[in-house]
KEKE-3310 file (N, C-alpha, C; in steps of 0.2 Angstrom, whole numbers, plus 5000, padded with zeros to 4 digits):
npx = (5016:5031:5048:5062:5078:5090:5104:5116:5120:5110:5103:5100:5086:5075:5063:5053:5048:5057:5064:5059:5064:5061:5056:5050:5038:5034:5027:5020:5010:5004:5000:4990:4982:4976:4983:4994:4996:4993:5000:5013:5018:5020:5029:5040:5043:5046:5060:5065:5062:5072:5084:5081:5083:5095:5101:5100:5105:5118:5122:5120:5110:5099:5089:5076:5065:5056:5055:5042:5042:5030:5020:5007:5007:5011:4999:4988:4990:4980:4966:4968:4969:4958:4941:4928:4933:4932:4940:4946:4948:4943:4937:4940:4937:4952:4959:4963:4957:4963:4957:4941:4931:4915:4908:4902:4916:4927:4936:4949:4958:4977:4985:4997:5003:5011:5020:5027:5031:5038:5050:5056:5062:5071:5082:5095:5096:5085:5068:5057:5039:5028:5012:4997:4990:4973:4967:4974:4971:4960:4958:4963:4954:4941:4926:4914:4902:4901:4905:4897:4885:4892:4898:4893:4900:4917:4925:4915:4923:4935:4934:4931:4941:4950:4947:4951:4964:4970:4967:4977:4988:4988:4993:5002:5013:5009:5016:5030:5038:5051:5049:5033:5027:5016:5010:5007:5005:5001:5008:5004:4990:4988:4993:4986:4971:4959:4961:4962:4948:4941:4936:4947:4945:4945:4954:4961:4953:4957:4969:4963:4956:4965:4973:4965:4962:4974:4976:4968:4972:4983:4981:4985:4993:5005:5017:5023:5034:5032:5029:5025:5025:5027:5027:5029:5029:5036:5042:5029:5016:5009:4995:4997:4991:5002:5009:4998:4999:4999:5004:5012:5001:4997:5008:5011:4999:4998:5000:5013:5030:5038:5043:5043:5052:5049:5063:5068:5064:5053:5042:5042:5050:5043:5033:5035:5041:5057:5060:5052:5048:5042:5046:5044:5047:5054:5062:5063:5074:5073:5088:5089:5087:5075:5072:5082:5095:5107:5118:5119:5135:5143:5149:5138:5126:5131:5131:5115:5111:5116:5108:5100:5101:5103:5089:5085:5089:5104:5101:5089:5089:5085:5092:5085:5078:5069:5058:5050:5058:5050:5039:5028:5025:5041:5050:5065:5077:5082:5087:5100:5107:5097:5104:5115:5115:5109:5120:5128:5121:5122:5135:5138:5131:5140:5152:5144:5144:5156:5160:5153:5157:5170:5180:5178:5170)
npy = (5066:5058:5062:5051:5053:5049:5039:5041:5053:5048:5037:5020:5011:4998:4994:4983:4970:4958:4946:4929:4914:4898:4889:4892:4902:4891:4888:4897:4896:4883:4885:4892:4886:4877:4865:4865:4868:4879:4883:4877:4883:4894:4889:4885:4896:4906:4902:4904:4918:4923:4921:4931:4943:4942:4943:4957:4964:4959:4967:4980:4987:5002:5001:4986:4972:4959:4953:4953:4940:4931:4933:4934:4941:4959:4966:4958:4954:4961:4955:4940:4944:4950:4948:4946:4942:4938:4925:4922:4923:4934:4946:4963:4973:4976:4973:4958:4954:4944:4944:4946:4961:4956:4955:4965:4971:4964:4964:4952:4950:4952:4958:4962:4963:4951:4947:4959:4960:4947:4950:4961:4953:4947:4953:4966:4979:4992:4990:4989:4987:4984:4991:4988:5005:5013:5016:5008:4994:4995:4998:4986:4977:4979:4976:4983:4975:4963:4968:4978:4972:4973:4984:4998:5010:5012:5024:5022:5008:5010:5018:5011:5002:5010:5011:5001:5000:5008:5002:4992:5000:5005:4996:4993:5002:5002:4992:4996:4996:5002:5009:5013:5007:5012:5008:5016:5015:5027:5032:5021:5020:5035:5035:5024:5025:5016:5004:5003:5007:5020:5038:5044:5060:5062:5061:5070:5070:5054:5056:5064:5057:5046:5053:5057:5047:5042:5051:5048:5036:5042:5049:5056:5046:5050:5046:5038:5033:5035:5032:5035:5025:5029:5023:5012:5014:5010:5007:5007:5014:5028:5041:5057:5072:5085:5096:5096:5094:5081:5073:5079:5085:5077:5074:5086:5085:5074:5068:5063:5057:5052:5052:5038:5040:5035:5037:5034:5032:5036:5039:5040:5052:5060:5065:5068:5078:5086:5099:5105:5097:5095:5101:5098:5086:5070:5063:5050:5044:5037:5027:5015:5003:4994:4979:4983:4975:4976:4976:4994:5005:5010:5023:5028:5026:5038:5048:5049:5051:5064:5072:5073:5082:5096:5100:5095:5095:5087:5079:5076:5067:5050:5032:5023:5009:5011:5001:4988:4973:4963:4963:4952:4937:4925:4924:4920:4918:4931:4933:4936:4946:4957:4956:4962:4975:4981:4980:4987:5003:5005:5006:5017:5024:5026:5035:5043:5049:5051:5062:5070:5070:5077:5067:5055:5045)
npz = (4928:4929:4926:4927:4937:4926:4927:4918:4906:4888:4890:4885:4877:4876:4864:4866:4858:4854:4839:4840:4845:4835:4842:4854:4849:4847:4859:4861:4853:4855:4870:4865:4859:4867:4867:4877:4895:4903:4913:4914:4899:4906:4914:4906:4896:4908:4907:4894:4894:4903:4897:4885:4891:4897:4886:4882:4892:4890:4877:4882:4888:4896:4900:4900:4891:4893:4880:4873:4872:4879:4871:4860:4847:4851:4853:4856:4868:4874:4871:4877:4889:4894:4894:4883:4871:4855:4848:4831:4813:4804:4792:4789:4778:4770:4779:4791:4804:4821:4830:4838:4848:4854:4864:4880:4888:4901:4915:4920:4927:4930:4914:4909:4921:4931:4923:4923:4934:4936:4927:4933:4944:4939:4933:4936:4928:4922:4921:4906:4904:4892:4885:4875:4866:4869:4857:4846:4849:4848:4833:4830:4832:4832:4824:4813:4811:4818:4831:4834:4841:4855:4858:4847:4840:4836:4844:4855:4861:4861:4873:4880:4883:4887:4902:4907:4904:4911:4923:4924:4921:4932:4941:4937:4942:4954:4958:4954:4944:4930:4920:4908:4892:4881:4866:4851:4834:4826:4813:4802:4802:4799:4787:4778:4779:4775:4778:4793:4794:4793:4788:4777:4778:4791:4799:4807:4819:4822:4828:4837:4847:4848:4855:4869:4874:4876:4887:4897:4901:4907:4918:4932:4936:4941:4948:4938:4924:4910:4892:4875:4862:4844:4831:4818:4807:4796:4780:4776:4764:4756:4756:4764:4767:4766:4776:4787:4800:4808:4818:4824:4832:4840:4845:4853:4861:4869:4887:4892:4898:4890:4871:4862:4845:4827:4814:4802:4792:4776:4779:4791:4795:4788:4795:4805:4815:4821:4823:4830:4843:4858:4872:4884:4884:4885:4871:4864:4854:4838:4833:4826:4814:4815:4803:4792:4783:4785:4799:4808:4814:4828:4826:4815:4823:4834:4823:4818:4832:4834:4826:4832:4842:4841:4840:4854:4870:4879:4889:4887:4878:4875:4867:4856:4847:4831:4831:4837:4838:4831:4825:4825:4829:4826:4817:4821:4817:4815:4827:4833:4823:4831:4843:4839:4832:4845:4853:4844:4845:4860:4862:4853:4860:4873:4865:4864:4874:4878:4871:4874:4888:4890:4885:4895:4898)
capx = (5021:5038:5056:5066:5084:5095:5110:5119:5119:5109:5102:5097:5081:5072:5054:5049:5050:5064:5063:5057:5066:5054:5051:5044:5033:5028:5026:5014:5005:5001:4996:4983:4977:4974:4988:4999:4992:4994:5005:5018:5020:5023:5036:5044:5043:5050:5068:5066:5065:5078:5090:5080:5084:5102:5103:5099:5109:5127:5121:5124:5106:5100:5082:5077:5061:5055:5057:5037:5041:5024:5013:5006:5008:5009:4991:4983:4989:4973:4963:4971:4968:4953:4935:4923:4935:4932:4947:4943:4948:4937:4940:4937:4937:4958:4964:4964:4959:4966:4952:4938:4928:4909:4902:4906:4925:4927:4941:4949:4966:4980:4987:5005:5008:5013:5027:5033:5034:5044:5055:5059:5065:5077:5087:5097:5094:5078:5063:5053:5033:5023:5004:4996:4988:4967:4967:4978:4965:4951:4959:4965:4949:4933:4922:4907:4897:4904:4907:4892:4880:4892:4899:4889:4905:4924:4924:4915:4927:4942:4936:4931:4948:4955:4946:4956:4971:4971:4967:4983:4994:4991:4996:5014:5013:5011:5023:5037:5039:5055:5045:5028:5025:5011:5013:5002:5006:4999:5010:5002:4985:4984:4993:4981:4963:4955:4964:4958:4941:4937:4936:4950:4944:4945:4962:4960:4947:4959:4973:4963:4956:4972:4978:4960:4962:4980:4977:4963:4974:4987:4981:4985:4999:5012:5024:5026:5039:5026:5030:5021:5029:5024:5027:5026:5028:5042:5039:5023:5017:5000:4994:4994:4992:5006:5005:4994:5003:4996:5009:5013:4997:4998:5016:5009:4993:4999:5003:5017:5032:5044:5039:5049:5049:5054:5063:5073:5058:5053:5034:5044:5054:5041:5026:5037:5048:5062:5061:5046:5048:5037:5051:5042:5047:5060:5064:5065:5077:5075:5095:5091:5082:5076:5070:5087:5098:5111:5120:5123:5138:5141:5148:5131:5120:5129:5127:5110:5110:5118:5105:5092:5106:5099:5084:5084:5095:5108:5100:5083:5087:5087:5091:5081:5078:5065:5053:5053:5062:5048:5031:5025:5028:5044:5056:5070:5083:5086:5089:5109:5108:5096:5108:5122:5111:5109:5126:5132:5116:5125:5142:5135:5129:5145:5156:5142:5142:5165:5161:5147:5161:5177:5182:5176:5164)
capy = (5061:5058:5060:5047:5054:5045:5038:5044:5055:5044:5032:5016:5008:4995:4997:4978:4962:4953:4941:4924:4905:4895:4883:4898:4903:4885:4885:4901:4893:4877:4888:4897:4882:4872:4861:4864:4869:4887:4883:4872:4886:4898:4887:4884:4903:4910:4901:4907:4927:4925:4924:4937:4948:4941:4946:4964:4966:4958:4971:4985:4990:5002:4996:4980:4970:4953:4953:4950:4934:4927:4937:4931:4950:4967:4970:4954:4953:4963:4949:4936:4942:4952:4944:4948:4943:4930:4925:4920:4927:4940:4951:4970:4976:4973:4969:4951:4952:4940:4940:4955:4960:4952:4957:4969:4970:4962:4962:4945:4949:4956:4959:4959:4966:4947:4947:4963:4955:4941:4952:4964:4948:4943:4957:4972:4983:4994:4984:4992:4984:4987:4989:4992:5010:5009:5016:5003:4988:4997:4998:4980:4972:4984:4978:4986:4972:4957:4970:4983:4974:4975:4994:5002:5012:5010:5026:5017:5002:5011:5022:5005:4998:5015:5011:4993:4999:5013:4999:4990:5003:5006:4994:4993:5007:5000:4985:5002:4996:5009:5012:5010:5013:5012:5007:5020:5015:5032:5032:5018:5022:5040:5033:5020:5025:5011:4998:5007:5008:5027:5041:5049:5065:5062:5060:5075:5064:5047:5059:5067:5050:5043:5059:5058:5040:5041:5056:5046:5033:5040:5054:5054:5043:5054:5043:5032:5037:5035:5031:5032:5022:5031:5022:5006:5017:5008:5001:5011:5018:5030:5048:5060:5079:5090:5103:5095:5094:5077:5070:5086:5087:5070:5075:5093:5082:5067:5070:5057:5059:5051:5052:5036:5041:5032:5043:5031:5031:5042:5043:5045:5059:5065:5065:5068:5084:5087:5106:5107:5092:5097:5105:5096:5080:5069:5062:5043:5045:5031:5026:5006:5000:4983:4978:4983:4968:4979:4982:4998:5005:5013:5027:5029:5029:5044:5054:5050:5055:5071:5075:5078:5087:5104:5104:5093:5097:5079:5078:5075:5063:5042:5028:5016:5010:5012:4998:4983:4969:4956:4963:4947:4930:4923:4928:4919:4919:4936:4937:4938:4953:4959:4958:4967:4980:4984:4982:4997:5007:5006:5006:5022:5029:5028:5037:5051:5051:5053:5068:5075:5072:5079:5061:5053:5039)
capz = (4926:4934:4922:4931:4935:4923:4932:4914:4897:4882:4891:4880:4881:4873:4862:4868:4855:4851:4837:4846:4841:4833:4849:4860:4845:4845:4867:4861:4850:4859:4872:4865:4856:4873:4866:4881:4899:4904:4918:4910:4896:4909:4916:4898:4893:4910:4906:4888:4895:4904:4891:4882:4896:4897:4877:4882:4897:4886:4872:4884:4887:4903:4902:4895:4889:4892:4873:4871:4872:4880:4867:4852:4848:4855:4854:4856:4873:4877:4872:4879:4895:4894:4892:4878:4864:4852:4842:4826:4807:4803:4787:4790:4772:4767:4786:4793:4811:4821:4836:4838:4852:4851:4872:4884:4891:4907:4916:4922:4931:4926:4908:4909:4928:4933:4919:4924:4941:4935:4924:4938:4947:4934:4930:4940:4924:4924:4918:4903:4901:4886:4883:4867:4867:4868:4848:4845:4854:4844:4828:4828:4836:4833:4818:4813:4811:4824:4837:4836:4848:4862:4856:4843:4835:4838:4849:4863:4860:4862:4879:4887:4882:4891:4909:4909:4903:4917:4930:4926:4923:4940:4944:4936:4946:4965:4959:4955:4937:4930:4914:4906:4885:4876:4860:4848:4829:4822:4808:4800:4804:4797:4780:4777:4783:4772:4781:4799:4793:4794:4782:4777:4782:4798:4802:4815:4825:4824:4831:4842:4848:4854:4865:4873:4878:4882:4891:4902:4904:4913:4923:4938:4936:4943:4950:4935:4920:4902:4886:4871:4856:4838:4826:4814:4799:4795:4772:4775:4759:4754:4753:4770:4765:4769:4779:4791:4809:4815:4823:4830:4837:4843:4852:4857:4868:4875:4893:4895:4898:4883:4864:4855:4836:4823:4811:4798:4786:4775:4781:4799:4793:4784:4798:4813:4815:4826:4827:4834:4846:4863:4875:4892:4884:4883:4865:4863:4846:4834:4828:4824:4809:4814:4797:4789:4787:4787:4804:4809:4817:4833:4822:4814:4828:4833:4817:4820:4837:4835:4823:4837:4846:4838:4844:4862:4874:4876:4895:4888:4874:4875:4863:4857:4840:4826:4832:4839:4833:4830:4827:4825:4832:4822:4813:4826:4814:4814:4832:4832:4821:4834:4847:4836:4832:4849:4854:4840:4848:4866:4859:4852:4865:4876:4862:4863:4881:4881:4868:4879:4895:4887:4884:4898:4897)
cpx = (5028:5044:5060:5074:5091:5102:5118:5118:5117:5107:5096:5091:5078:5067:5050:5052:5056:5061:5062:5059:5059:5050:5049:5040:5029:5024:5017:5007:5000:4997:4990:4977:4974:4978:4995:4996:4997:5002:5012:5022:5023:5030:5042:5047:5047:5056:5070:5069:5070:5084:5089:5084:5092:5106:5105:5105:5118:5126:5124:5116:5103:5093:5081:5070:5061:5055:5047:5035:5033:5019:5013:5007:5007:5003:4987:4984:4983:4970:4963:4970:4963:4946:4932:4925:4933:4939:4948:4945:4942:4940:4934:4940:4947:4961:4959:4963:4959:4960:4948:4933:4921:4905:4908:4912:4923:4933:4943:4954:4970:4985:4994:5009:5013:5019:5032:5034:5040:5051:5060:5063:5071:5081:5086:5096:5085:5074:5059:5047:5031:5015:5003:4990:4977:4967:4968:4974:4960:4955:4961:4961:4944:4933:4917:4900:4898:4904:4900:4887:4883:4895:4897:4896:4912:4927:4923:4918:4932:4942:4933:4935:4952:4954:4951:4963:4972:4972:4977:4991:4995:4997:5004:5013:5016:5016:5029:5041:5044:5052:5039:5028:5021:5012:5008:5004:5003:5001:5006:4995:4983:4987:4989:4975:4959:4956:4962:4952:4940:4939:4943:4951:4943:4949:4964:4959:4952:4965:4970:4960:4959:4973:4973:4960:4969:4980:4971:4967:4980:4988:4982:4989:5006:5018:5027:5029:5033:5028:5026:5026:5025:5027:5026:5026:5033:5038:5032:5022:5008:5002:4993:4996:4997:5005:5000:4994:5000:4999:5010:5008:4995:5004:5012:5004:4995:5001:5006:5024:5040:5040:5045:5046:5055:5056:5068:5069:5059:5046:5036:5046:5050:5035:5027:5043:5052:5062:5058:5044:5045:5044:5050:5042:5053:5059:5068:5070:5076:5082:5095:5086:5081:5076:5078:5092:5104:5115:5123:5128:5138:5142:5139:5126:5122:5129:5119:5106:5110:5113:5099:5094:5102:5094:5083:5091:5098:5105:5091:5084:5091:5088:5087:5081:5072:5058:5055:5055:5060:5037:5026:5029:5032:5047:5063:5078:5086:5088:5095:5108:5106:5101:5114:5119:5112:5114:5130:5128:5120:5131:5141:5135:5135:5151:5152:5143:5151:5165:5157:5152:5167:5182:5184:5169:5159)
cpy = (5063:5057:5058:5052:5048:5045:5040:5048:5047:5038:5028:5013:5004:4996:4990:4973:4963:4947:4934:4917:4903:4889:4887:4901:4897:4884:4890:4898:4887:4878:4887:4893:4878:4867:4859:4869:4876:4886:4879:4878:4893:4896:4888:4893:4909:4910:4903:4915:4927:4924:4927:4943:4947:4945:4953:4967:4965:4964:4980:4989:4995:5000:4992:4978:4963:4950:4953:4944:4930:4928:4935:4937:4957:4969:4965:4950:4954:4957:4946:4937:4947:4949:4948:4950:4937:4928:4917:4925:4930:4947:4957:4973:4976:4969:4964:4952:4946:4937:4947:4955:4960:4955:4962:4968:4967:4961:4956:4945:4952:4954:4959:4962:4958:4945:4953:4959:4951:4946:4956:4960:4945:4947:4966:4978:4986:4992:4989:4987:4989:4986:4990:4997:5009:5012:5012:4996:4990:4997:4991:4975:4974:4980:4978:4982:4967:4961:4975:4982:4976:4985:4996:5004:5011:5013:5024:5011:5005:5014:5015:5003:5001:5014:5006:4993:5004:5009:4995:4995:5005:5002:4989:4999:5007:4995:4988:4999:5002:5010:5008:5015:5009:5013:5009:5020:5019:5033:5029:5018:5029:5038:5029:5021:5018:5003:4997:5007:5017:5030:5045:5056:5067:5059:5063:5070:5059:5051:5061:5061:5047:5047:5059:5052:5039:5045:5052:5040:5035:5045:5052:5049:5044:5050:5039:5037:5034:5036:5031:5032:5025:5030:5016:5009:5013:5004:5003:5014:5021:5037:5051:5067:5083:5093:5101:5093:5088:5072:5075:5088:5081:5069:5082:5089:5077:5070:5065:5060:5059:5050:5048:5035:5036:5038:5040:5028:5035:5044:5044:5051:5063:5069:5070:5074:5085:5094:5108:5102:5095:5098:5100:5088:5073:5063:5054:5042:5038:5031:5019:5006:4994:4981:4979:4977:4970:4981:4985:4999:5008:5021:5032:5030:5035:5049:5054:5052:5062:5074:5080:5083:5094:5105:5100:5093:5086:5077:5075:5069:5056:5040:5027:5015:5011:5010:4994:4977:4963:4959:4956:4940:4926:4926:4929:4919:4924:4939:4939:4946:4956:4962:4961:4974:4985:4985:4990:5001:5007:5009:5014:5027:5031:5032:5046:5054:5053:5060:5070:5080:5073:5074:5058:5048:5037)
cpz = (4930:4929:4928:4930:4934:4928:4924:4908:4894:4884:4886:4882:4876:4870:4864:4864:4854:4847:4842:4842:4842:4840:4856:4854:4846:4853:4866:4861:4853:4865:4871:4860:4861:4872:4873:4889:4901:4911:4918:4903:4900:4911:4910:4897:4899:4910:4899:4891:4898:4902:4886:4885:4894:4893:4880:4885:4894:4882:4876:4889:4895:4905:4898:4897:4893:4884:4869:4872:4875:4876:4860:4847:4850:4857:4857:4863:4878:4878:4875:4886:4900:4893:4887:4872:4861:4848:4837:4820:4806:4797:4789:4785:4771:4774:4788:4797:4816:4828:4836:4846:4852:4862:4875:4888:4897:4908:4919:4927:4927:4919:4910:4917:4932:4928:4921:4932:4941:4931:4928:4942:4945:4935:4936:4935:4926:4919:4913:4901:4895:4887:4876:4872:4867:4861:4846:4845:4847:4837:4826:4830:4835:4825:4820:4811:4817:4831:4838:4840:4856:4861:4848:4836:4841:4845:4856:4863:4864:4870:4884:4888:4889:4898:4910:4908:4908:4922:4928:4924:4931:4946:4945:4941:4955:4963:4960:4947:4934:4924:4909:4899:4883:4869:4855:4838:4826:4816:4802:4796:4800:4787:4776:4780:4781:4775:4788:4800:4796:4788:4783:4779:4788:4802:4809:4817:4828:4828:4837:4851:4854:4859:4867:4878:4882:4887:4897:4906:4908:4916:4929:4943:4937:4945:4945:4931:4913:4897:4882:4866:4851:4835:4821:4808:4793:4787:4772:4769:4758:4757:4760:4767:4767:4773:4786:4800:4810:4821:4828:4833:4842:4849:4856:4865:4870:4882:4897:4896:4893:4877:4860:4849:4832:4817:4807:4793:4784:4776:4788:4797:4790:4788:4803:4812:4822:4830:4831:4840:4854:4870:4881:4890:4885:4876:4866:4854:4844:4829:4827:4818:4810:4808:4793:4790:4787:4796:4806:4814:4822:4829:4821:4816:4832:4828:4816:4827:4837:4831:4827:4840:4846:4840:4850:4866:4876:4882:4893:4881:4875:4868:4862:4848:4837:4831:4837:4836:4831:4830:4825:4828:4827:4822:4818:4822:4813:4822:4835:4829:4826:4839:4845:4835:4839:4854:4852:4844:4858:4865:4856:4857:4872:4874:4861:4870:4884:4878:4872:4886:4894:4889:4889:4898:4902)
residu = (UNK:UNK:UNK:UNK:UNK:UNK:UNK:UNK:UNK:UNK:UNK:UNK:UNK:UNK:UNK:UNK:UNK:UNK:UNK:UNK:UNK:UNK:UNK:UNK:UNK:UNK:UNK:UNK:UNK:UNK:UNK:UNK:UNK:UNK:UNK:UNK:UNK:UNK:UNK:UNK:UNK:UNK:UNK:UNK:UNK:UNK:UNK:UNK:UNK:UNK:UNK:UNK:UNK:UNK:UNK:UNK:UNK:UNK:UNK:UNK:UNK:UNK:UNK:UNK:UNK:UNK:UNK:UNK:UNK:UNK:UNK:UNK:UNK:UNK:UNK:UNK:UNK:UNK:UNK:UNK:UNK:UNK:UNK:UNK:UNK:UNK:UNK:UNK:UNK:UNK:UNK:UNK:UNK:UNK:UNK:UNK:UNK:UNK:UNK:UNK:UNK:UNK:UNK:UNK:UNK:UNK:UNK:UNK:UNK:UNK:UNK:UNK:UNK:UNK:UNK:UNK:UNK:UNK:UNK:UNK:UNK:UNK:UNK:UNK:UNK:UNK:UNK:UNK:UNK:UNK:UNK:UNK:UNK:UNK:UNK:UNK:UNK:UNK:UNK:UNK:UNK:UNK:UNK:UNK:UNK:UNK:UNK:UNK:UNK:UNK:UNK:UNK:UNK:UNK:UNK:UNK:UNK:UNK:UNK:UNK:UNK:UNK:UNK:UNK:UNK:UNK:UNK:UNK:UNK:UNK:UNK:UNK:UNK:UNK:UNK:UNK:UNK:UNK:UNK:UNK:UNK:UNK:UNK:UNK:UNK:UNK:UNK:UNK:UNK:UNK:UNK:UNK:UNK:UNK:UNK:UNK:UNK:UNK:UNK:UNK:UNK:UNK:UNK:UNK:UNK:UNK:UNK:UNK:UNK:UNK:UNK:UNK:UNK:UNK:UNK:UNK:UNK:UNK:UNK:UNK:UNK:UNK:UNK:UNK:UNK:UNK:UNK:UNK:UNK:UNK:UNK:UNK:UNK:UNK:UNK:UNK:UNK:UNK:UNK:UNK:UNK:UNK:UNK:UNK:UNK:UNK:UNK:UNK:UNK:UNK:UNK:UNK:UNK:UNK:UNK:UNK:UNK:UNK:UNK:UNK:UNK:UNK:UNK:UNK:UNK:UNK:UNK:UNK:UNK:UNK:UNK:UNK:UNK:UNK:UNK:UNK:UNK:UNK:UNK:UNK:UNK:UNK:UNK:UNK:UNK:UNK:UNK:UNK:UNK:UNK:UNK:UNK:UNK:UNK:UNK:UNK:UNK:UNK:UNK:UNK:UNK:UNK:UNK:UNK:UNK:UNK:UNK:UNK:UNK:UNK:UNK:UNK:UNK:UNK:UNK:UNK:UNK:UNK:UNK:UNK:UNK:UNK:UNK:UNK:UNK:UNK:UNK:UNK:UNK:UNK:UNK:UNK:UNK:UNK:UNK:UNK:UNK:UNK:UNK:UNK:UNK:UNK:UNK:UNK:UNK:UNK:UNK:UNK:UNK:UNK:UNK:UNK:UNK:UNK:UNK:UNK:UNK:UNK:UNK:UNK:UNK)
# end
């Protein structure tokens, strides 16, 4: 892996969505019903990101999104532009999937390397893509009856997901993409097993899992900078045994190069430790709460910064906030607050960066 040199202290970064006004929810939608022809909604959708982007760029930010905007969500982009999904409601004992995989994966073209294209294209800022992580894929798309004749167990799901998702990270890679996250909601996942579909006593395994697959997906990928997003814990509630390091084993085996936490919960705070934070890393802090209709101040986000301070050195720690600010398609009306949010979090990060530079900005 490659740590990019920041061109400052604390640099800000995006986690992906942005809330979406409801007439690009609807361009989605019409998409993916064949309501509106693929090439038309491109057109439509690439004058929306560019005052996604714009947002970010007024906001203060030093890397920025396409906000999601083209994705029905995070994970469901796999499908969408993978073969051998059906998509169709399908109940897997309390969770609702939205599409599951029914035949062998086939790749089609590329998953999101033609939007970071375009994004790259827009904006002088440096361009952050997302994928979802292959646990992620498999935990939101594998059932155990619908899916077993083409993959048996979830396992072989998830390390087929991980060949595909290797080929196109490569290929942010030759585009020169300035940062690639994979987006790993563990938090979630180990709180809830019954919603995951596995035995609770085998929390190891679903930890060890992820770092196996993301460590397959991005060997080898030394020139790019890699993210893994962990979290989603956010209003999470349920039983994880004390004592039991899984996060920390989760950060200890990834071999990427940033680990953004969310840490303004109390099952973040409770899962994810700061003392013990992996030294060879750099630390994505979470100081936003999307979810909060509250927002924060630039103040705020530094007392929440400094907190890292004690255990990562300031050269090694980014912004960003909690999550992302739209994991589902909607919820336009809050995207004002969004961009206020992320303005205190810049505005932040320039009052820690004049105390860093003996008040110099």
């Amino acid at each position: 892996m490659a740590i990019p040199s920041f061109d400052r202290l604390f640099p800000t970064m995006a986690i992906g969505s942005l809330p979406r006004p409801r007439w690009v929810v609807e361009i989605v939608r019409d998409r993916l019903a064949g309501a509106l022809a693929a090439a038309e909604a491109d057109r439509l959708l690439d004058e929306a990101i560019v005052g996604a982007v714009r947002l970010q760029e007024r906001a203060g930010l030093d890397y920025v999104s396409d906000g999601e905007w083209r994705r029905e969500n995070y994970a469901r982009v796999f499908a969408d532009k993978v073969g051998g999904f059906r998509r169709a409601p399908v109940q897997r004992g309390p969770l609702r999937l939205g599409a599951f995989v029914e035949k062998k994966l086939e790749r089609q073209g590329p998953i999101v390397a033609a939007e970071a294209e375009f994004l790259m294209g827009v904006t002088s800022r440096r361009a952050l893509v997302t994928l979802p992580a292959p646990s992620t894929v498999g935990d939101l798309m594998w059932h155990p009856e619908h899916s077993a004749a083409a993959y048996p167990t979830k396992r072989s799901f998830v390390e087929a997901c991980a060949g595909i998702l290797r080929e196109e990270i490569a290929e942010l890679v030759r585009l020169g993409v300035d940062a690639i996250q994979l987006d790993e909601p563990l938090l979630p996942r180990l709180v809830n097993p019954e919603v995951y579909h596995y035995d609770p006593r085998a929390r190891e395994e679903v930890v060890q899992l992820s770092v196996e697959t993301i460590n397959q997906v991005t060997e080898g990928m030394e020139p790019a900078f890699i993210t893994v997003h962990l979290c989603h814990g956010h209003g999470e509630q349920g039983d994880v045994p004390e004592g039991t390091g899984l996060m920390q084993l989760a950060m200890d085996g990834m071999r990427v190069d940033r680990l953004a936490l969310e840490l303004n919960s109390p099952i973040g705070r409770r899962l994810q430790s700061l003392s013990d934070f992996p030294k060879n890393r750099l630390l994505g802090m979470g100081v936003i709460v999307p979810g909060d209709e509250q927002v924060e101040t630039a103040e705020l986000v530094v007392a929440r910064a400094r907190a890292a301070l004690a255990s990562v050195p300031a050269e090694r720690l980014v912004l960003n906030a909690d999550c992302g600010f739209a994991t589902t398609a909607g919820a336009g009306e809050l995207l004002d607050r969004s961009y206020l949010k992320l303005q205190a979090m810049c505005a932040g990060a320039e009052l820690l960066r004049a105390s860093h530079l003996g008040g110099k900005a």
